[in-house]
N, C-alpha and C positions, 0 to 999 in steps of 0.2 A: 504493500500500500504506500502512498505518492506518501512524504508530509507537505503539512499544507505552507510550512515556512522552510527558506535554505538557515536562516541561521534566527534564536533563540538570545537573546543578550538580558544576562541577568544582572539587574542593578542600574535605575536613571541617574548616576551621578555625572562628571564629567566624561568621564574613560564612556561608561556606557551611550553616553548622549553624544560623543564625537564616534563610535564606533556606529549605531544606530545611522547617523547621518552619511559618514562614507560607504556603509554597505549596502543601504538604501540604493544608493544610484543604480545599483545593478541587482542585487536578491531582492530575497523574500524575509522579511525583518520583523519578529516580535522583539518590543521590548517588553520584560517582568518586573517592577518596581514593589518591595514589600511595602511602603509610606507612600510618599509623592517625590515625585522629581529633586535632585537636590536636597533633599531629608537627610542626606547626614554631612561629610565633612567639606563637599561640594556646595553646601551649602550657608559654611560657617567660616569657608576660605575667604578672604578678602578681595581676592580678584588681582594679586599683582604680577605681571609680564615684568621679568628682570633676569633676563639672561645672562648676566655676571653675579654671580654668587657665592656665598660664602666670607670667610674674612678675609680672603688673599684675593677678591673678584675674580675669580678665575671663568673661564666660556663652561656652560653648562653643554653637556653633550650634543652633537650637532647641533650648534646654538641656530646659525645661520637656517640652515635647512626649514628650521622649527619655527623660527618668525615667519618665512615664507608663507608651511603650511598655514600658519593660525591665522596671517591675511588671509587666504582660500576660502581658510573654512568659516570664518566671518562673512566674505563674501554669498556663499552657498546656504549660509543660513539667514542671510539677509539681515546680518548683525553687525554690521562695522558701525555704526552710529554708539555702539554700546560703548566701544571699545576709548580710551581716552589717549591717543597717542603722543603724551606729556613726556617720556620719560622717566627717569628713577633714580633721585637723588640720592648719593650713598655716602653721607657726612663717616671722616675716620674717625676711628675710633681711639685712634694716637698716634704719634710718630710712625712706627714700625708701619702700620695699619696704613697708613698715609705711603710709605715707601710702596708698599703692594701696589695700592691704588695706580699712582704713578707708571707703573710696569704694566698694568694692564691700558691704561690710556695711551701709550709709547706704544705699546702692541699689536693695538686696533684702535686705531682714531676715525673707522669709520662709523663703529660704534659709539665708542666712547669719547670723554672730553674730560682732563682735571680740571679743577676748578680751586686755584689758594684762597684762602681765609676772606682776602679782601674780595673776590667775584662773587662769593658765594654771599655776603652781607649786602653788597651794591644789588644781586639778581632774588635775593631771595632776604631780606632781613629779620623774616620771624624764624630762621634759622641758625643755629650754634654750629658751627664748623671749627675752631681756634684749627685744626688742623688740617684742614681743606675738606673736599670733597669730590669724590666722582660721581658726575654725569650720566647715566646709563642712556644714550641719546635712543635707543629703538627700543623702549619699552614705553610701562603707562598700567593705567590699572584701567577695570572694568567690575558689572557687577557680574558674580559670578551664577547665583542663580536666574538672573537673566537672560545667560547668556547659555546657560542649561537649557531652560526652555524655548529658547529660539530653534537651537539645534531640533531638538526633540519636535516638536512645530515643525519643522522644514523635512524635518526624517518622514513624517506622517503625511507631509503633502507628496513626498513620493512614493508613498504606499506602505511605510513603515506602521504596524498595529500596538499602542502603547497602553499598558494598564497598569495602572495606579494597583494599591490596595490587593496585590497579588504577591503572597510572599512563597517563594522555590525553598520547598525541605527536603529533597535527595534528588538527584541524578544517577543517570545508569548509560552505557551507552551500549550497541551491539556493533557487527558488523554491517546495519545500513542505518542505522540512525542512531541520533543521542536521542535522549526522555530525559524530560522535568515530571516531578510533582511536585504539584501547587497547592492553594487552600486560597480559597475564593471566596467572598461573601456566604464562610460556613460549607463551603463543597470543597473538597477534593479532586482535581482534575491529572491526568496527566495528558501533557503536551512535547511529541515529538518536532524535529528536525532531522539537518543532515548534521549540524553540530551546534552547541551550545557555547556560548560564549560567557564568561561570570568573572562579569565587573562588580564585583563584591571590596567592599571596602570595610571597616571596622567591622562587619561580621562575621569576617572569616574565620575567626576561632572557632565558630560553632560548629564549622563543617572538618573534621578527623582531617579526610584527605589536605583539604588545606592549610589546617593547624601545624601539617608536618612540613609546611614549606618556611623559604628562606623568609619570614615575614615579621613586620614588628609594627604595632600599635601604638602612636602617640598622642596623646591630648594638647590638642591647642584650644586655648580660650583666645575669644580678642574683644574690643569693648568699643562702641560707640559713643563720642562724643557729641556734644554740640555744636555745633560755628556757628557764629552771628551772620546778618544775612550781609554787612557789610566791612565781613573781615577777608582779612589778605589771607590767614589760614585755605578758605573753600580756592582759589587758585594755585597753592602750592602744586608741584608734583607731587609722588609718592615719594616719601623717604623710606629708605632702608639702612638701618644700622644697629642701633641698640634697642629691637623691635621692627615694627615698620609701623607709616599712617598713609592712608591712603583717601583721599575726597573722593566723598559723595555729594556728586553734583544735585542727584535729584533730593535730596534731605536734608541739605546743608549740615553734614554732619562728615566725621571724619571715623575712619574703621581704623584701630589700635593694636597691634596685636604684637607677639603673639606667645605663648606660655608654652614650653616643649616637656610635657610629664610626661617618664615613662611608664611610673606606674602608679596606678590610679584606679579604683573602683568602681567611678559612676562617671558621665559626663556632664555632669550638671556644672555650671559657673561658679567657680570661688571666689567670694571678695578678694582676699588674700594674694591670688591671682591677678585680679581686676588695679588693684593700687602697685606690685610691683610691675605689671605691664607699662602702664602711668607714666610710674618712677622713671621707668629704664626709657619711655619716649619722649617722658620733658626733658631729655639730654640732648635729643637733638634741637625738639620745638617747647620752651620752657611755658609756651602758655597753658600748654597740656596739664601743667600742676594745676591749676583749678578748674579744669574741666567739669562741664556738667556729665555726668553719664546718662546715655539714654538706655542704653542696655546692653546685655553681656549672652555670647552664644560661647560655645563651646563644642568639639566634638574630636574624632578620634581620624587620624591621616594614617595611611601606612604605606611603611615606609620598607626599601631591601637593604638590611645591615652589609656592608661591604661594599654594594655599588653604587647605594642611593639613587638605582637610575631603576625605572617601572619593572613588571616583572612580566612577562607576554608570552605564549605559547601554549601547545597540549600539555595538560597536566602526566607526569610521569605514568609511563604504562597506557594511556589515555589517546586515541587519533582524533575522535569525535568531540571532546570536551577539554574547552582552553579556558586560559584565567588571563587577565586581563586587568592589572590593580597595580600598588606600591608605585603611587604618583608624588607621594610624600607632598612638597611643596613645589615642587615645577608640574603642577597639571597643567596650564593652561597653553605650556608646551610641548610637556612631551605625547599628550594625551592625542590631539591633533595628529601630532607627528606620527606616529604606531598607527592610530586608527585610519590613515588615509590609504595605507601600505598591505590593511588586513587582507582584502582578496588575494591581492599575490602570497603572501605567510600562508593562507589557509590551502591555495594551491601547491605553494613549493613551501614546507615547512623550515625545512634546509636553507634558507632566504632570510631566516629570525636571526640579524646582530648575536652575535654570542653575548653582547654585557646586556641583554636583556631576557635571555632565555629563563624559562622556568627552572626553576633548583630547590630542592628538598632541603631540611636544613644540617 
């Protein structure tokens, strides 16, 4: 018997709402969402494009490549409007930190641009730099569930079938198809493909098979500020340094984040969280110490110990059923990047980057 869909994608966060949208063009595409679209850390990410990262800036894996796709796929889902392409100021964090900076702006100046103490106060003066800052000239922030649901929108106008309120408790696969079973408004289904794809994010632990992989769970909280409607705050870029902020144009409010716990029991928001996030942002923008707070989300990102780069392919032993996760904090480009590429990977597996292949831990 036919199934009625080529591929199955479990989970509407990023990874799943950029895979949905590229397979679209050409299959037959469920998506299985257990909440709503963007319900967990898709939801709670801030939305920043900074493809220089970490504390030495260094290029995030196929940096270049990965801007490209995320124009496309903005494009294709009729999202570029979302998108803020401001840039991503990156105030040092000291001397040393400052020497890095320096090296990557020397490196790639078609990216980047340093910026001493005195540009950064003349270009930007609600900001603290004593040590300069780097530029990140090809990024910018956006909202993230926004930009979830545009994808997922644009997947469905080309045929893509999305349901909410559907959560996947096992998989099995044979020699012609993968199976889900599901629990649906109190029923039990199960739904075939030719494979299943499980963009599963902070729930992976629950599933044996995938608890045993290369994977790890982190809690980021981030906090919502106020701007005034006639502060120079709501036009900054985003900064990235000791935290990051990122404007929200449409709210006049600014996103603060972010809290890296590894271990942790519940995802609910902690004050205690909330004020040193604060702390460690009015270093760069000191107005941030009296901020009003509007509210505090929370949730769990996962991440690959070792590569820190996504984790993509058939699960071990496995032809028909792939995973698809461990976006850590570069989704907005690595997510794009893998999911444009999936028809070829699902054709020629052999094709999957080795520093993204699936691995047991």
């Amino acid at each position: 018997m036919q199934s009625s869909f080529d591929t199955i994608i479990v989970g509407a966060g990023l990874a799943g709402a950029c895979a949905a949208l590229h397979l679209s063009r050409r299959q037959r595409v469920l998506v299985l969402e257990a909440v709503e679209p963007a319900a967990g850390a898709s939801g709670v990410a801030a939305g920043l494009v900074n493809p220089f990262m970490g504390r030495r800036a260094r290029p995030v894996w196929r940096f270049a490549e990965a801007l490209d796709t995320l124009e496309e796929t903005f494009a294709l889902a009729d999202a570029s409007l979302l998108y803020h392409r401001t840039g991503v100021l990156r105030p040092a964090a000291d001397a040393k930190q400052a020497t890095f900076f320096r090296e990557t702006a020397a490196a790639y100046p078609t990216y980047t641009t340093w910026n001493t103490e005195g540009l950064v106060r003349e270009h930007f003066p609600a900001v603290t730099a004593p040590h300069g800052a780097l530029l990140v000239r090809m990024g910018g922030g956006l909202d993230g569930s926004a930009f979830v649901g545009a994808l997922l929108e644009a997947a469905s106008a080309l045929g893509a079938e999305i349901r909410a309120q559907t959560r996947v408790y096992d998989w099995k696969e044979t020699n012609e198809e993968a199976v889900v079973e599901v629990a649906a408004s109190g029923r039990i289904e199960t739904i075939s493909a030719r494979r299943v794809l499980l963009c599963i994010g902070g729930d992976y632990a629950a599933f044996p098979e995938l608890a045993a992989l290369n994977l790890h769970s982190i809690k980021g909280q981030l906090v919502r500020v106020a701007v005034a409607a006639d502060s120079p705050l709501a036009s900054l870029p985003p900064l990235a340094g000791a935290g990051y902020i990122v404007p929200e144009d449409r709210t006049r409010s600014l996103v603060v984040g972010s809290s890296y716990e590894h271990d942790f029991s519940d995802l609910r928001p902690s004050p205690v969280q909330t004020r040193l996030i604060l702390k460690r942002a009015a270093r760069m923008l000191p107005e941030l110490a009296e901020a009003e707070v509007l509210d505090e989300k929370a949730g769990a990102r996962v991440t690959v110990p070792g590569t820190r780069l996504p984790m993509l392919g058939p699960l071990p032993g496995r032809r028909r059923l792939w995973l698809f996760t461990g976006l850590g904090s570069k989704g907005l480009l690595m997510a794009p990047l893998l999911a444009k590429s999936l028809p070829r990977y699902f054709d020629n597996p052999s094709e999957l980057p080795g520093e993204v292949r699936v691995r047991d831990s």
